[in-house]
N, C-alpha and C positions, 0 to 999 in steps of 0.2 A: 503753570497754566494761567493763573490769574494775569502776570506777566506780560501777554499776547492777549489777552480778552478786549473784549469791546468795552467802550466806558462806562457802557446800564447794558444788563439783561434780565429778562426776566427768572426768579429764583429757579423755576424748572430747568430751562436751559442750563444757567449757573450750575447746579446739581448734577445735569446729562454730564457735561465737561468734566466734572472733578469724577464721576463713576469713569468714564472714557481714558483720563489722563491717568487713573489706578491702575486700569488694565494695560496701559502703554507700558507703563513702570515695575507690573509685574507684580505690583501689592493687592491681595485683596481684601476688599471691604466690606463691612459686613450688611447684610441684606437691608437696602436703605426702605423697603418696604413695609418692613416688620414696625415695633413700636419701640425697640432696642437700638437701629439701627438708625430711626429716623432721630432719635433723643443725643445718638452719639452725633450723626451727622450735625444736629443742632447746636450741638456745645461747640462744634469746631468752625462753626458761621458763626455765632456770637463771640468766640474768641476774635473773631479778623472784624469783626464791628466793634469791638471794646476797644483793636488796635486800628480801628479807622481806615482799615483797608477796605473794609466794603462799608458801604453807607447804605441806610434800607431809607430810599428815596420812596418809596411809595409801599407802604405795607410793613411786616417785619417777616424775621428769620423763622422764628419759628411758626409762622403759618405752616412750616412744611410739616410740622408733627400734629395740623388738623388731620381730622379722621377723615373729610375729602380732599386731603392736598391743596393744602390753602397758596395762593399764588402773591408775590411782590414783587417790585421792580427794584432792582439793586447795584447799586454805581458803586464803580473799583476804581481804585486810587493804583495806576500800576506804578507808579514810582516807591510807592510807600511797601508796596509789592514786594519789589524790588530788590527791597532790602530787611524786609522780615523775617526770612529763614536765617537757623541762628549755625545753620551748618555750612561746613564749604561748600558750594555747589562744584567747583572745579576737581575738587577732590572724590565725589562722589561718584559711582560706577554705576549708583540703579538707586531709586525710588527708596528701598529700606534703606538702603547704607545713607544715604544722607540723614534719614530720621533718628538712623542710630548715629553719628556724627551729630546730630541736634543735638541728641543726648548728655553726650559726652559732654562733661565741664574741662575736658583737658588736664593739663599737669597740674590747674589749680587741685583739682579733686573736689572735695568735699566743702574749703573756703569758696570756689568759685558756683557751686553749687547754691551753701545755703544762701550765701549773699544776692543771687540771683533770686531764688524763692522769697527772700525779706522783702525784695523792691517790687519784686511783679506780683504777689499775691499780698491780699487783706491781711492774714492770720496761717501761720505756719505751724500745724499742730505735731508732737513731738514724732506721731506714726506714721509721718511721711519722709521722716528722713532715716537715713540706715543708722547703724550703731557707730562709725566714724562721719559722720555728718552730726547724728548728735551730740559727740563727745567734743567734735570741732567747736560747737554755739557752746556747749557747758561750759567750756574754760573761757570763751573768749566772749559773751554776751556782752559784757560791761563796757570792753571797751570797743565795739563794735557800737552799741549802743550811743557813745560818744562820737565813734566815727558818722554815725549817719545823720545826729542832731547837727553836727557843725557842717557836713556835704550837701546834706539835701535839704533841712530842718524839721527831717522825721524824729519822732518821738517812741522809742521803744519800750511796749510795754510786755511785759515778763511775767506768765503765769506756769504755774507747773503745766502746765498741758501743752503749752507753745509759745510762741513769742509772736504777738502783732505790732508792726508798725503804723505808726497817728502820723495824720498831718493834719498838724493842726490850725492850719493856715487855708488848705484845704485847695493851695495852688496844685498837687500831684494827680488829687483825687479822681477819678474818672466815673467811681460810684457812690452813691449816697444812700446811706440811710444811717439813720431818718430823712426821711425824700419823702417828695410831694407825685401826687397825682395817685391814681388807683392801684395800682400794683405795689409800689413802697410802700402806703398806709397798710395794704393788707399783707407784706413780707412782716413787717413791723410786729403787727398782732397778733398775726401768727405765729413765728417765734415765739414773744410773749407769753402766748398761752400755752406752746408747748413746752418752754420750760419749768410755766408752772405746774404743767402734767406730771411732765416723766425728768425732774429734777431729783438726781441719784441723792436718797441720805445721807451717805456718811463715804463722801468721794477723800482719798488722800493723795496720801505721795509714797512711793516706794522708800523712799529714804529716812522714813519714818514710819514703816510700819504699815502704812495705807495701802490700799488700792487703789493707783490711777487711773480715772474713767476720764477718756478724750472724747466719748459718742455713747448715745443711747440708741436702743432701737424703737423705732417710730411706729406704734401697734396700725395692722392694715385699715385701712376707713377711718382713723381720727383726722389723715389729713380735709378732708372732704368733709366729715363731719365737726370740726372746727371753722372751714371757710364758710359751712353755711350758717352754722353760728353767724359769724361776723358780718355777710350779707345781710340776713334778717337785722342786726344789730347797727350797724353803720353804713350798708351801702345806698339808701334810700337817702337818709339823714346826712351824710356824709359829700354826694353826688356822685358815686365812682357811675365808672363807663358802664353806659345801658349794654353793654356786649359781652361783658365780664358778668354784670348782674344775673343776665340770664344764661350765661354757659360756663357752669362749675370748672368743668374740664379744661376750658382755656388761662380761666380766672389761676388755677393749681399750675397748669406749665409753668405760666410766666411769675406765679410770686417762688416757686422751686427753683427756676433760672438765677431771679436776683439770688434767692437762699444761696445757692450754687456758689456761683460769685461770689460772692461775702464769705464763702466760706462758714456757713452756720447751718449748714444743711450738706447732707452729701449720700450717695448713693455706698450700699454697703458692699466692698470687693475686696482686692490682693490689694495689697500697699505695698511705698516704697521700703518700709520696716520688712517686709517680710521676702523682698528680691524683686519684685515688680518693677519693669521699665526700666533697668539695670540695663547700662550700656556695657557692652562684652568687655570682660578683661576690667571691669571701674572695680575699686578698693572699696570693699563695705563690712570693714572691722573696723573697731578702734585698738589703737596699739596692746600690744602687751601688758597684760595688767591695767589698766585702765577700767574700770566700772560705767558703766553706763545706763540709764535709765532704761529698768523694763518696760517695755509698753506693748509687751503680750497680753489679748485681750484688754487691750485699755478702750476698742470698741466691738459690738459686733459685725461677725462677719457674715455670710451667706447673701440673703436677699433683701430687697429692701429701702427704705430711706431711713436716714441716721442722722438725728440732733446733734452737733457736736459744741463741743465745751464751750466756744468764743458766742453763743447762740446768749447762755447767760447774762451777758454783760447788759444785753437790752431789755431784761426785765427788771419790772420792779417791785418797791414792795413800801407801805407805808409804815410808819413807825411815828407810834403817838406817845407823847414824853406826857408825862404829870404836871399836873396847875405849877403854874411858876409864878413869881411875884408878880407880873406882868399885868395880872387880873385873877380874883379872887376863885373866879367859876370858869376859868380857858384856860382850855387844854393846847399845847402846841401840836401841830400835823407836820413831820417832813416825809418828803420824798426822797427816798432813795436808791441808787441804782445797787444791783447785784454783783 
């Protein structure tokens, strides 16, 4: 659809189009009305603004998940269009089959998969991949890891929970944080304090004995009752936007969006661990005999929003060392990260 679109339209029409071009296709979508519907629709317009297929020339995306249908004007890139879908289109017979053809990594299988997941996402946690996806990264992280320092000059960093790729040059990046302006400061602190909340005691590793925890669940109103914490506390002092200041609800989409994105926050559902978005006929064992990481309940499931483990890394915590010779009566202060 985007394809044949005008170069700016306004996000409603935008929206009428993609409901219209569903029903051509024969897919349907789920009630963009609702506040499920409008939140999915949102994630799938900030995915095509992350990839610069749409541009929010006047306004943003997610005004559409104001409670009065918030309005923007928004210019498409139809070249970039063009070539975004990662399926055949030629091959394709209708609307799902191509999604499911998106799907599919082909005869790579599960290489072509996770390697896809390393470059296009922040933080790859282990319950998103099946048990022959995981067992692929086990054995072969290292020199994978080597592979994508000398290709790209990412830097692979490997925790039991998953694997995130750095760039530490920060020529790949598309997202930042730590980032500037109103909504980064407050993704930032947010995190922050909710890892100092609900950071699990005694997290391990299966392979020792532990329990692997990839995500906690996020108790209902701390998100709300943490942001206004940090309103009273920095957004005066601070300068964030008078529009955020005064509307909770907008201030929480959008530092939830970034969270999203980064990967440090996520909505509680089916994984790809558990059969989720499995392309028909795709292999999701690892071979015979082969062991693989459990990550049953490594978060919870039902409803909800869910801290997950990569959220850590952006807290901190101070640590005061003893009088050194340095001076008789000072004490040393470092900071350091989690």
């Amino acid at each position: 659809m985007l394809v044949t679109a005008p170069e700016q339209m306004l996000l409603s029409h935008l929206v009428a189009e993609i409901r219209a071009a569903a029903a051509d296709a024969g897919i349907e979508l789920e009630e963009t009305g609702r506040a499920a519907g409008k939140r999915t629709l949102v994630a799938a317009l900030r995915q095509l603004v992350n990839w610069d297929v749409l541009i929010e020339t006047e306004g943003h995306v997610t005004a559409l998940a104001q409670e009065a249908g918030g309005e923007a004007l928004i210019t498409v890139d139809r070249e970039l269009a063009r070539v975004v879908v990662a399926g055949p289109l030629s091959q394709a017979r209708t609307g799902a089959d191509l999604v499911r053809r998106a799907a599919d990594p082909g005869f790579g299988g599960p290489r072509t998969y996770v390697r896809r997941m390393l470059v296009e996402t922040p933080v790859v946690h282990l319950d998103e991949l099946t048990d022959a996806e995981r067992d692929w990264l086990r054995t072969r992280q290292r020199r994978e890891a080597q592979a994508f320092s000398e290709l790209l000059g990412l830097e692979m960093e490997i925790r039991a929970e998953g694997v995130a790729l750095v760039d530490p040059e920060e020529e790949l990046t598309d997202l930042h944080l730590p980032g500037t302006g109103t909504v980064a400061q407050a993704a930032l602190l947010l995190a922050e304090r909710l890892v100092e909340r609900l950071r699990p005691q005694e997290p391990g590793h299966p392979a020792t004995g532990g329990t692997l925890i990839i995500g906690v669940a996020v108790p209902d109103g701390l998100l709300d009752e943490v942001l206004a914490e940090l309103i009273t506390e920095y957004g005066q002092r601070s300068n964030w936007q008078r529009g955020y200041l005064e509307d909770l609800p907008s201030l929480r989409e959008a530092v939830l969006d970034l969270l999203v994105r980064m990967r440090l926050m996520a909505r509680a559902g089916w994984l790809r661990a558990e059969g989720e978005g499995l392309p028909e006929g795709y292999v999701d064992e690892a071979l015979e005999g082969r062991t693989v990481t459990d990550v049953r309940g490594a978060r919870p499931s039902g409803e909800g929003w869910v801290l997950l483990a990569a959220a850590a890394r952006y807290a901190t915590q101070i640590t005061v060392r003893p009088a050194t010779s340095v001076g008789k009566d000072t004490d040393v202060q470092e900071e350091l990260p989690l």
